[in-house]
N, C-alpha and C positions, 0 to 999 in steps of 0.2 A: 504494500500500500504506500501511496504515496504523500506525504505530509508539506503543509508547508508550516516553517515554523521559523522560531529564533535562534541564531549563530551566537555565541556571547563571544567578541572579543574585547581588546582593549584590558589596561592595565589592573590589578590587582583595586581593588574598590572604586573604579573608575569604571563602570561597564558600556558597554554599545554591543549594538547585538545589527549582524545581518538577516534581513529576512529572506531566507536560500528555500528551496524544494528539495525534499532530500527522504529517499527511503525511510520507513517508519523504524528500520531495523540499526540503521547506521547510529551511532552515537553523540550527542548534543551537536558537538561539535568536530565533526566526521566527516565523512565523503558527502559532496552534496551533488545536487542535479546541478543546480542553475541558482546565482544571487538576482534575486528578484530588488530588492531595496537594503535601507540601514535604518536604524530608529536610533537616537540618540538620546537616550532619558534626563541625563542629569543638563542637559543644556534649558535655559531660560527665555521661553517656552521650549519645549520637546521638539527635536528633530524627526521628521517621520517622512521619509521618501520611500516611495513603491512604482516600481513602471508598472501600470496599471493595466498596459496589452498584455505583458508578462503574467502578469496574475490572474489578471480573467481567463486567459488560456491553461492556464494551470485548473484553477477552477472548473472548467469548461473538459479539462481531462478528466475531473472526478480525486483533482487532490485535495484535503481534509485539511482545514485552516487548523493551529492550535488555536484555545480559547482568546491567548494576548493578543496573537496573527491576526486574529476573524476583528478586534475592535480595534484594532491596527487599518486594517483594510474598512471597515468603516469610516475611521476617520478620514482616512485619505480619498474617500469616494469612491475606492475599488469594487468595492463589495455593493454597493447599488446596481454599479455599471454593470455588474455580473447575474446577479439576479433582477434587474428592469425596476427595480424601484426607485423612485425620487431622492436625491438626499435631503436630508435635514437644511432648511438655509439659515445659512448666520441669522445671529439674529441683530434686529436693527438697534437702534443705539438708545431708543425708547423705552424698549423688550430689557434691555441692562439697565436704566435708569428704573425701571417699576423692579426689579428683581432687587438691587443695592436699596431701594427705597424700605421692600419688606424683609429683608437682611437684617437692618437696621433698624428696625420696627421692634423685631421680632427680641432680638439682642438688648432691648428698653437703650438705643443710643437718640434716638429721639423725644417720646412721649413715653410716657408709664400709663397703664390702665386705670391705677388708682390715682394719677393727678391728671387729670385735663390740662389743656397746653392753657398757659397762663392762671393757673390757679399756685395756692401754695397751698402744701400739706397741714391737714389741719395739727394743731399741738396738743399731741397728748399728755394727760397728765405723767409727771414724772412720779418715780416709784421714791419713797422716803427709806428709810433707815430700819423702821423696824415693819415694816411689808418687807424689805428685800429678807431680813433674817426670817427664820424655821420657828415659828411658834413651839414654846416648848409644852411638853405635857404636864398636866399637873399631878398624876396619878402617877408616875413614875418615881419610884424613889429608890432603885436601883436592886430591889430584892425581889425573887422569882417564886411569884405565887401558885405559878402551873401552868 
């Protein structure tokens, strides 16, 4: 069977990983078919390159995305191109401002439920001295009746 999946190269805690076609039998990083792309995780946003005729053909032979591969190839719009569905479209700049609006909502960085915007919280009475202490008992006098 044939897989497509991730290649991990790159240095010791530094990963990047190729995304290769490769027998399901071969080892992570083994003999491969063919490098389809590279994903580069630790880069600011994520690097994700796929030749995307490369992949649909692969697909199109009946090779088996891994799980990370298959949302790999979604991102990059392979995976629509291959099964006829629309991709997702960016979303407008609107669609992010209503999303950080209830982000920040939600996080009490704008309004609190219990103060309406421009009120002040009502003041409660403060607690005294002998409400905060432990009422003592009057019946205890330290000897065990049963």
């Amino acid at each position: 069977m044939v897989k497509i999946r991730l290649m991990r190269v790159g240095k010791t805690k530094q990963p990047s990983y190729r995304v290769v076609v490769a027998d399901s039998r071969s080892p992570r990083d083994g003999r491969i078919i063919e490098a389809i792309g590279h994903y580069h995780p630790r880069q600011d946003p994520s690097e994700i390159v796929i030749k995307s005729d490369r992949a649909v053909y692969w697909l199109g032979r009946g090779a088996q995305p891994s799980n990370t591969v298959k949302n790999l190839l979604r991102i990059s719009g392979a995976w629509a191109e291959f099964s006829g569905e629309t991709p997702p479209a960016p979303p407008t700049q609107e669609e992010v401002r209503k999303k950080a609006t209830a982000a920040a909502s939600v996080t009490g960085a704008e309004e609190t439920p219990e103060t309406p915007a421009g009120e002040e919280p009502a003041d409660l009475p403060e607690a005294t001295d002998q409400e905060a202490t432990a009422p003592e008992a009057d019946d205890d006098d330290g000897s065990k009746d049963g």
